[in-house]
VOGU-3710 file (C-alpha; in Angstrom, 3 decimals, decimal comma):
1> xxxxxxxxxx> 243,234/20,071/9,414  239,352/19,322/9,621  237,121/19,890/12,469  236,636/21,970/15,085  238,937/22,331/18,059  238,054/23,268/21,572  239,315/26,822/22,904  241,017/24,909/25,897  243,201/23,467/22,855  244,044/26,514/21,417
11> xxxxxxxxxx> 244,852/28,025/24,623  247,114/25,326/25,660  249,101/25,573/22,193  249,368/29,360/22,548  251,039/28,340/26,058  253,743/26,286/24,588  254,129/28,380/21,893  255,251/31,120/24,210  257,801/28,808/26,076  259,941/28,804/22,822
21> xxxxxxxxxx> 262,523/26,200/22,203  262,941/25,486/25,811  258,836/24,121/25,898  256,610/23,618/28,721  256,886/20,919/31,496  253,713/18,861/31,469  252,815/19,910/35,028  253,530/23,137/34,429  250,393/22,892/31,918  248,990/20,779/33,996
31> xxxxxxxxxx> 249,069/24,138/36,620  247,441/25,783/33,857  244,333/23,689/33,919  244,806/21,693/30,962  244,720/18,363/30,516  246,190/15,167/30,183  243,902/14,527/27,433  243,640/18,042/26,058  247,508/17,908/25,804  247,293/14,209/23,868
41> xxxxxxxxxx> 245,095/15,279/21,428  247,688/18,223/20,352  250,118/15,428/20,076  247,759/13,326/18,322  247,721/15,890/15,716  250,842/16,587/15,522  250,824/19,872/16,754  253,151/19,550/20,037  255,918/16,609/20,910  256,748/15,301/24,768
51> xxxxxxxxxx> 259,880/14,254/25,306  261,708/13,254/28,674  264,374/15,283/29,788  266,246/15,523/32,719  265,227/19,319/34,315  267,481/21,090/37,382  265,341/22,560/39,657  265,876/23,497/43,379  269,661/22,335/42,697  268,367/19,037/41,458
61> xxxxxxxxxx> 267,857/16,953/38,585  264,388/15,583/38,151  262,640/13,665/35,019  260,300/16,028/33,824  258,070/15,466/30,194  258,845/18,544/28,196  255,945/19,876/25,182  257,196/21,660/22,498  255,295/22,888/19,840  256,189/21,329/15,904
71> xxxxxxxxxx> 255,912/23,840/12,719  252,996/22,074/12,559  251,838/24,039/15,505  253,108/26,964/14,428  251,690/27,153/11,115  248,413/25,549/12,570  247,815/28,814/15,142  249,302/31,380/12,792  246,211/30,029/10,541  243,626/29,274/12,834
81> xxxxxx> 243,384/26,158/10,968  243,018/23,373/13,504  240,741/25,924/15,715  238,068/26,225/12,593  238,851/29,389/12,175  240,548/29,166/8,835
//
């Protein structure tokens, strides 16, 4: 991966790394400060995915988008490729 990535981006991706296989809501990251945009461009690259999913909270079911990070990710942070570290 070329270029160099901003440290808002990184941050965000360690954030959904650490969420695991259940991912991040996007307004949970939105919480976080990042966003809309900084979260499209990881999906841009392939890095994270968003999918809709159905999410219980306060005893009820609400649409929610979920971010999950791809191997992609994974191998992209473990690297410190797509930060232009690598």
């Amino acid at each position: 991966m070329a270029g160099r990535w901003r440290p808002n981006q990184r941050h965000a991706l360690t954030v959904i790394a650490a969420t695991g296989a259940d991912g991040a809501t996007q307004t949970l990251l939105t919480a976080h400060g990042f966003s809309i945009r900084t979260i499209a461009a990881l999906v841009k690259r392939g890095l994270v995915t968003i999918a809709r999913e159905k999410v219980r909270t306060g005893g009820k079911w609400i649409d929610a988008a979920k971010v999950r990070i791809t191997d992609a990710g994974r191998d992209a942070l473990a690297a410190g490729e797509a930060f232009g570290e690598g």
